[in-house]
C-alpha positions in Angstrom: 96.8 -57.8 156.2 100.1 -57.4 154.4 98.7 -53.2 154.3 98.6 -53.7 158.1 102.5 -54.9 158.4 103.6 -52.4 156.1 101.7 -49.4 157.8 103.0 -50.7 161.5 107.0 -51.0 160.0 106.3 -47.8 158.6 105.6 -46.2 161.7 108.1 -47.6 163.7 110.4 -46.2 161.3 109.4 -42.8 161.9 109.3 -43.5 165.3 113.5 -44.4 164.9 113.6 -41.6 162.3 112.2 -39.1 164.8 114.6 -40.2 167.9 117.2 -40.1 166.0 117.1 -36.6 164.5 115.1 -34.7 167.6 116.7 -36.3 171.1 118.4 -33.3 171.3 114.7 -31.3 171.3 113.0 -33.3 174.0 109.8 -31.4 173.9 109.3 -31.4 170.2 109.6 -35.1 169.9 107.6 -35.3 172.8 104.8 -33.9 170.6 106.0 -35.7 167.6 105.4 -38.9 169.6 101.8 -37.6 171.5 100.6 -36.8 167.8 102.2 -40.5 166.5 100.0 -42.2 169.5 96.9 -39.9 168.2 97.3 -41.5 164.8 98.1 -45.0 166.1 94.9 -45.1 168.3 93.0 -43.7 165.4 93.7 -47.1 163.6 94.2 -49.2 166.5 91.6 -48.2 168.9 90.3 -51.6 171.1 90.0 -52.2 174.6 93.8 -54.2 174.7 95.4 -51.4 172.9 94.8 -48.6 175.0 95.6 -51.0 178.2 99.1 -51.9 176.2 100.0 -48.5 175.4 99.2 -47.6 178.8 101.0 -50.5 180.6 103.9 -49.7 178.7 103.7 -46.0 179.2 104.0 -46.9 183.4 105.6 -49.7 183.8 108.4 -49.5 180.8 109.3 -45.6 182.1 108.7 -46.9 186.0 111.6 -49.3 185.1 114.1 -47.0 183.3 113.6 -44.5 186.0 114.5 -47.3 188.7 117.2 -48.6 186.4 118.9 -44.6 185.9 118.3 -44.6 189.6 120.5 -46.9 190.2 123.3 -46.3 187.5 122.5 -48.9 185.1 122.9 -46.0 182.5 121.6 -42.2 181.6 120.2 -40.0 178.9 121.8 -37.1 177.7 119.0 -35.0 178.0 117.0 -36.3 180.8 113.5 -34.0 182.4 114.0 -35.1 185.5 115.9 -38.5 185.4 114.2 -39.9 181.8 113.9 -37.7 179.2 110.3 -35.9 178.6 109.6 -38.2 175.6 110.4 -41.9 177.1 106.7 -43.1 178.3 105.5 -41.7 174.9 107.8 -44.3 173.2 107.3 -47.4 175.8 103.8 -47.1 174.5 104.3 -46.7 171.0 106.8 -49.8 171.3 104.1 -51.8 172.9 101.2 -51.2 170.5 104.0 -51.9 167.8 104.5 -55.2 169.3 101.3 -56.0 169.9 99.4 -55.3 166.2 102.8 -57.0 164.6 102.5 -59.7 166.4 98.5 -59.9 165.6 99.3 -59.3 162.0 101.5 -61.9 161.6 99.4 -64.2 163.2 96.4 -63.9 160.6 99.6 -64.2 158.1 100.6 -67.5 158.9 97.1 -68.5 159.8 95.9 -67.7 156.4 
């Protein structure tokens, strides 16, 4: 279990690592984050995660893009109005939250 936390604050430090150091090369950290969620679903592969990562990946970009709409703030290097990578992350973030929080469930459980 404490394998699982590790691996999961591992990746989501890559995942900071690699927005960090690439925003400026939207495409390639596109990729980087399409072959991040290939290797995520490879160990998290159930029913839930795919409809996280997928809820995320609509509704997380479907709010940034209303909220740039609008004003609220903007991206340096947007696509269109969000950049090319943002649904990629919204649905890294939410299988992040969701196996963390799992994990440290059967942690404290234990």
């Amino acid at each position: 279990m404490k394998k699982d936390l590790l691996f999961t604050l591992w990746m989501y430090a890559i995942c900071v690592f690699l927005v960090a150091v690439l925003w400026r090369q939207p495409i390639l950290l596109m990729l980087c984050y399409v072959l991040m969620s290939l290797i995520l679903f490879a160990k998290w592969h159930t029913k839930s995660d795919y409809l996280f990562y997928v809820g995320a990946f609509i509704l997380g970009s479907s709010g940034e893009l209303l909220a740039v709409s609008f004003g609220a703030w903007e991206y340096s290097k947007p696509f269109y109005i969000n950049p090319v990578w943002l649904p990629f992350a919204w649905g890294i973030s939410a299988l992040f939250m969701k196996n963390i929080s799992e994990t440290l469930l059967r942690i404290v459980r234990k």
